[in-house]
C-alpha positions in Angstrom: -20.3 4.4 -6.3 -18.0 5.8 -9.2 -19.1 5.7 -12.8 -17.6 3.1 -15.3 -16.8 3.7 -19.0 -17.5 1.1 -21.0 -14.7 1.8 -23.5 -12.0 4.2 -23.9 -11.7 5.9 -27.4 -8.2 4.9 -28.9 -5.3 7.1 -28.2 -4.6 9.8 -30.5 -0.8 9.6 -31.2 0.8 11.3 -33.9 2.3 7.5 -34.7 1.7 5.8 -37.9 0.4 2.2 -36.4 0.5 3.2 -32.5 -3.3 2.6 -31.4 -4.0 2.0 -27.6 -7.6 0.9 -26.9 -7.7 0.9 -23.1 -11.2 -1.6 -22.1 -12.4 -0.3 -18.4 -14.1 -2.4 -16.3 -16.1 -0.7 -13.6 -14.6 -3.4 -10.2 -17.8 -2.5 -7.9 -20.4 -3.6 -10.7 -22.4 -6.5 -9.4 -20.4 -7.2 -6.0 -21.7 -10.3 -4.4 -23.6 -9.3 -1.2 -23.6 -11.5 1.7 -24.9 -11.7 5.5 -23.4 -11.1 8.7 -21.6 -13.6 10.5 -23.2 -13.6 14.3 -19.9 -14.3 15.5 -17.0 -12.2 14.2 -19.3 -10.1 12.1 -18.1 -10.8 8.7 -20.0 -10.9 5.5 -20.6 -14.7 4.4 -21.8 -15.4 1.3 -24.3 -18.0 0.3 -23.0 -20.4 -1.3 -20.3 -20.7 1.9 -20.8 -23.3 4.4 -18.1 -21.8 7.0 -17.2 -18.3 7.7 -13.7 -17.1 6.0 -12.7 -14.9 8.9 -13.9 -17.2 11.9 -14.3 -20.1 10.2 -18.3 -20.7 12.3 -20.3 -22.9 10.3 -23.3 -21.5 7.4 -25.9 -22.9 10.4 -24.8 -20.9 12.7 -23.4 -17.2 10.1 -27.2 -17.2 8.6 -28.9 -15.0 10.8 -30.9 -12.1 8.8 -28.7 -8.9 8.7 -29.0 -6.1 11.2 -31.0 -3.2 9.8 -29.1 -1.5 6.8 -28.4 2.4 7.0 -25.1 4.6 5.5 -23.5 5.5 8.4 -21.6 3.6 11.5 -23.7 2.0 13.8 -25.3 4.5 16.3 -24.7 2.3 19.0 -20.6 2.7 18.8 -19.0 5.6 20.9 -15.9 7.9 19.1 -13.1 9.4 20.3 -10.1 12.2 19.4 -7.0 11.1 19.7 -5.1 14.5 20.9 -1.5 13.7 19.5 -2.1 11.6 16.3 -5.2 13.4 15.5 -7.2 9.9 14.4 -10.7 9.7 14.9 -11.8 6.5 16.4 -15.2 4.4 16.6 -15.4 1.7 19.4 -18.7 -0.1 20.9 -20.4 0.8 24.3 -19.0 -1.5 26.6 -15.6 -1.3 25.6 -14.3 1.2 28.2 -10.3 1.5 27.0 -9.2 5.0 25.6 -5.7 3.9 24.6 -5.7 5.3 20.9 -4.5 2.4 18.3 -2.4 4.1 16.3 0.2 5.9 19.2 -1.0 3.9 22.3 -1.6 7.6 23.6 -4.4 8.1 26.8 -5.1 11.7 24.8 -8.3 11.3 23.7 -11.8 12.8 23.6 -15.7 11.6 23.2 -17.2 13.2 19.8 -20.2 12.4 17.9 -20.4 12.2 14.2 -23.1 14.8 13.7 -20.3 17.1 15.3 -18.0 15.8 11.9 -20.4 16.0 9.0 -18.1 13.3 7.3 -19.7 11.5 4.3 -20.4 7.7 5.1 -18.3 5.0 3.7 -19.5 3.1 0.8 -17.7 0.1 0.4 -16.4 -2.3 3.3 -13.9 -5.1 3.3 -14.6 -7.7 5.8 -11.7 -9.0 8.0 -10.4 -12.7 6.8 -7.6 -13.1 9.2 -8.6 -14.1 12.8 -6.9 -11.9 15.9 -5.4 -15.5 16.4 -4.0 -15.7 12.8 -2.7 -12.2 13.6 -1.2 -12.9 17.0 0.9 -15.4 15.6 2.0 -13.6 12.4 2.7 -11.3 15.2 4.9 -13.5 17.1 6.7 -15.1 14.0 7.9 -11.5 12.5 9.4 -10.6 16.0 11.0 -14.0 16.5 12.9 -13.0 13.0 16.3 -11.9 13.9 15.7 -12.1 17.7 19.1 -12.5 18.8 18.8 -8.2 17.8 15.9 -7.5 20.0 15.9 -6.8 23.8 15.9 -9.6 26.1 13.6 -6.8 28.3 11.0 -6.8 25.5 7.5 -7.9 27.0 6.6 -9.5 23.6 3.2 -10.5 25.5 2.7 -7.6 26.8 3.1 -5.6 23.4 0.8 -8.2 21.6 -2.2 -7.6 24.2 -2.5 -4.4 22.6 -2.9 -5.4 18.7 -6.4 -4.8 17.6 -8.3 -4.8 14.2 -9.6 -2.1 13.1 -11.5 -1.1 9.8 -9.6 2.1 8.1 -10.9 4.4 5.9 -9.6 4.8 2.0 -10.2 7.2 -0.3 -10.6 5.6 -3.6 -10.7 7.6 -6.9 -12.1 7.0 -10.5 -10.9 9.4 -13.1 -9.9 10.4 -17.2 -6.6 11.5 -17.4 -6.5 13.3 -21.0 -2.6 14.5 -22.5 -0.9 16.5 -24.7 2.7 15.6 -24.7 5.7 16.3 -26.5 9.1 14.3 -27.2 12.1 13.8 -28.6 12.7 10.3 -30.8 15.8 9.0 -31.4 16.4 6.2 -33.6 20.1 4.2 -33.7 22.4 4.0 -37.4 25.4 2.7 -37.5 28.7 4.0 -39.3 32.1 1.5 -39.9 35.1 4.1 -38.7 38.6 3.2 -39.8 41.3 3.8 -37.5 44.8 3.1 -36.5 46.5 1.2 -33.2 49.2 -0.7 -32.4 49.3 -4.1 -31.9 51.3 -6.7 -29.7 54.3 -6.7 -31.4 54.4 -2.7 -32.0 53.3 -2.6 -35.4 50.9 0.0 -36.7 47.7 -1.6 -37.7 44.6 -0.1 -39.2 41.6 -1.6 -38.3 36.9 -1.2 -38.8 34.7 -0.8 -36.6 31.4 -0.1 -35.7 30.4 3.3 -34.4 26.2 3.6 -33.3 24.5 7.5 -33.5 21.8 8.6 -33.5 19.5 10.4 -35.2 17.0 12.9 -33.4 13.2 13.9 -34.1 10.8 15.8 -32.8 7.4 14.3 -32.2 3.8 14.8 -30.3 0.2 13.8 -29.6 -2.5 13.2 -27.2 -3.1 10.6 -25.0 -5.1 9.7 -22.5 -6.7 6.9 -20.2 -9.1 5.8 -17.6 -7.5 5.5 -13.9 -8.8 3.9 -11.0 -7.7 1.1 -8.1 -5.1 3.5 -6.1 -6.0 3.5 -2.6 -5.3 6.7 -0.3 -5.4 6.3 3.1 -8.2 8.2 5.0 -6.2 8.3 8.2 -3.8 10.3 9.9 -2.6 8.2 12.5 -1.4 6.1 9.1 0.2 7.9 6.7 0.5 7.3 2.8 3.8 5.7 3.2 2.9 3.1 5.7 -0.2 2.1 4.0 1.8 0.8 1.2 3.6 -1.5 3.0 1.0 -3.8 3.6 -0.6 -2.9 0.2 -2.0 -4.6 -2.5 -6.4 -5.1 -0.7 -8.1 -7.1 -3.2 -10.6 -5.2 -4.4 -13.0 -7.4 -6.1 -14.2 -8.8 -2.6 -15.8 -4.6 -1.7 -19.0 -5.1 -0.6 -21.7 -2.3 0.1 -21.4 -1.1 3.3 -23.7 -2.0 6.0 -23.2 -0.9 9.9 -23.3 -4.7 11.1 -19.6 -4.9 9.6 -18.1 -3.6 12.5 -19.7 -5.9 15.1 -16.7 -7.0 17.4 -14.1 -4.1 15.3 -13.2 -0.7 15.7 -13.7 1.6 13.0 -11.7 5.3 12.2 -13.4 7.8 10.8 -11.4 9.6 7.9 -9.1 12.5 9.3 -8.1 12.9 6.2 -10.3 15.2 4.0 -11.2 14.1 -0.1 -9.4 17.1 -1.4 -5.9 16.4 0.0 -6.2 12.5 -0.8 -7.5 13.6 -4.4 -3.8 15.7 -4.8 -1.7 12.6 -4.0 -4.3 10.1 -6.0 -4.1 12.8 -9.0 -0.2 12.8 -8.7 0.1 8.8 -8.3 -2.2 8.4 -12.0 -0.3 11.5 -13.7 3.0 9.5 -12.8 1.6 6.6 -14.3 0.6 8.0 -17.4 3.8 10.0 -18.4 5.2 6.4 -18.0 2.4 4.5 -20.5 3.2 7.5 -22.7 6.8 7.0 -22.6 6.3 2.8 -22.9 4.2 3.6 -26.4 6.9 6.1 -28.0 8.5 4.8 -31.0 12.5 4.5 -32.2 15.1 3.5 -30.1 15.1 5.8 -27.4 13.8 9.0 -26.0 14.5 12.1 -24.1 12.5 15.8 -23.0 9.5 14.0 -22.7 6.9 16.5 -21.4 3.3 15.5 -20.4 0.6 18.2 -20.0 -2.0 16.3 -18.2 -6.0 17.5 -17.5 -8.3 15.0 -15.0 -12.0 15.0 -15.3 -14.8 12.6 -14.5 -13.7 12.1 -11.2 -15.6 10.1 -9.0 -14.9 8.8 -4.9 -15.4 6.2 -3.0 -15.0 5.9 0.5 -14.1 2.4 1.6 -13.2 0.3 4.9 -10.4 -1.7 4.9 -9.6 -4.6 7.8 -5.8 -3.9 9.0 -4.7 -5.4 12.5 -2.9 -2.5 14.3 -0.2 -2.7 17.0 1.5 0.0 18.7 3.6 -0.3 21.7 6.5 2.0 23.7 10.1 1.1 24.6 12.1 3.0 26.1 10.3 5.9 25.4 10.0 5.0 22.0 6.8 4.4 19.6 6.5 1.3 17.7 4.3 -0.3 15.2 3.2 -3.5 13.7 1.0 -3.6 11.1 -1.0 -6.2 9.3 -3.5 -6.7 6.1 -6.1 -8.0 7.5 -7.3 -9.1 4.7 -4.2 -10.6 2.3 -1.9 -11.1 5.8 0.7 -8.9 4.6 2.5 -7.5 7.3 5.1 -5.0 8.1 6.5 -2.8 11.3 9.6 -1.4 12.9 11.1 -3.0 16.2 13.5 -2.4 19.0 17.2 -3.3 18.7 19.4 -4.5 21.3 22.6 -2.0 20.3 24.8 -3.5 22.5 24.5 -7.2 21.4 24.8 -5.7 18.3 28.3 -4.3 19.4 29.2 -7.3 20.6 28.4 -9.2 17.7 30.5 -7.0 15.6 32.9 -6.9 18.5 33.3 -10.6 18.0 33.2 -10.7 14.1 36.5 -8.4 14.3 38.3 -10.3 17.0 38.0 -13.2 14.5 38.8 -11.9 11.5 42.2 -9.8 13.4 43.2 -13.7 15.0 42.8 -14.6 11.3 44.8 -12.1 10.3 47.7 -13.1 12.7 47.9 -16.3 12.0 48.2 -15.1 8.3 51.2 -13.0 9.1 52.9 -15.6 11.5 52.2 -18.2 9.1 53.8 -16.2 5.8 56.4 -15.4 8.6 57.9 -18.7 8.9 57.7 -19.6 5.8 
């Protein structure tokens, strides 16, 4: 679990009045704990009388947890997915090697002492039912259907969603800065100068002319980070994660194997050192920009940040995301959903040629409008 820091020291800015006390607040201290639900396998906590992902009542989600341990279940089975490269954890008696991520049959058995991946830490349970996420399904491909081909087996494609717990990298870490700027502050000067008006007359006239006036100016900054999530997965890059970001993260629970009861589960593909780059590069965006927010005068310009991380702590989490991925016409498509928050996103098919036809039409109307235009201004 990563360290917390009660308080930030203030930030040391060469500004007479600029003081930034940044308060962190450690978001996995005292996470409520909760039992399994015997039905879809989500945590319930006590004080809930249904289950929030399957909606079974407290009598029946109280059974006693499964035995705790730190790594997946030993009764799932994984598999290699040959042309994504995701790593994939299913139970025993389900028998289909169709990867999630590329619907690709390219797939090999591994264990995961073969790996010697860390174990996850943190899980969050799935609160949208595959129900919930068949219709969200249906709704976002209904959108703009006129554009999708009438050969589409909607059905078809939606058999294949499924929900599966990813893994995140999340990162905890002191970002410390020496920066440098220019400060530029406005003044304004009244110019007299001479035009001509209306009537051809030469006229002098005021006015009001801004500059500005430039300093330099530097100091040291720096800041607690944590919250950004990386994806663990290469069959889901960076960039497709954030479309169906925000997770809440208050609701992370400690992880426990009975989790994925009913789920499949991805072991991370990829490794803590690449995902600590892009989380490194994400916070050192972020604090040029509080820098720049906290500079003085008017405006600004050569702003140059020297940043140094340290205190950096990880957490591996498992988030709930409903994946679908389907073919057409040789193509690979996904859908993909929070399975959590029920933020969704995905690419679909398009019907070209009824798109063609639709602009096809759009012109025949607006030539016939011209026309009559023309014979109309004609006879006139």
């Amino acid at each position: 679990m990563a360290e917390s820091i009660a308080s930030s020291p203030p930030v040391n800015v060469n500004i007479p009045g600029v003081v930034h006390d940044a308060e962190v607040i450690d978001e996995h201290a005292q996470l409520p704990s909760g039992q399994p639900c015997p039905n879809c396998g989500s945590p319930v906590e006590s004080g809930d009388k249904f289950c929030p992902a399957c909606g079974a009542t407290r009598a029946s989600a109280s059974a006693p947890p499964q035995a705790s341990g730190t790594g997946l279940a030993p009764t799932h089975k994984h598999f290699h997915c040959n042309n994504c490269g995701a790593d994939v954890a299913m139970e025993p008696s389900q028998r289909s090697y169709v990867c999630p991520f590329c619907d690709s049959t390219y797939v090999a058995e591994f264990t995961p002492e073969e790996t010697g991946r860390m174990n996850p830490e943190f899980v969050i349970g799935f609160a949208i039912t595959p129900e919930e996420a068949e219709q969200k399904f249906f709704q976002w491909l209904r959108a703009n259907s006129w554009f999708r081909p009438s050969d589409l087996a909607a059905q078809a494609a939606a058999d294949k969603m499924r929900g599966i717990y990813l893994p995140f990298w999340s990162f905890s870490m002191l970002a410390q800065s020496r920066w440098s700027a220019s400060i530029g502050e406005y003044w304004y000067r009244t110019e007299t100068y001479t035009t001509t008006d209306s009537k051809g007359n030469t006229v002098t006239r005021t006015r009001q002319v801004r500059e500005t006036e430039w300093w330099p100016l530097s100091g040291q900054h720096h800041r607690y980070y944590n919250g950004y999530l990386v994806s663990g997965s290469k069959g889901l890059p960076q960039s497709q994660a954030e479309r169906i970001k925000p997770f809440q993260l208050p609701a992370l629970k400690r992880y426990e194997p009975y989790f994925l009861a009913g789920w499949l589960c991805e072991e991370y593909s990829i490794q803590r050192e690449q995902a600590l780059a892009l989380s490194q590069q994400y916070f050192a965006n972020q604090e040029q920009s509080n820098i720049a927010a906290f500079l003085p005068g008017d405006t600004h310009r050569q702003v140059e940040v020297q940043t140094h991380f340290s205190r950096v702590n990880t957490d591996l989490c498992l988030l709930p995301i409903y994946i679908l991925s389907y073919r057409y016409q040789n193509k690979l498509y996904r859908f993909l959903l929070n399975g959590q928050t029920g933020k969704h996103a995905g690419d679909k098919p398009v019907a070209w040629r009824k798109i063609w036809i639709t602009v096809g039409i759009v012109l025949g109307i607006l030539a016939l409008l011209v026309i009559i235009f023309m014979i109309f201004s004609a006879g006139r």
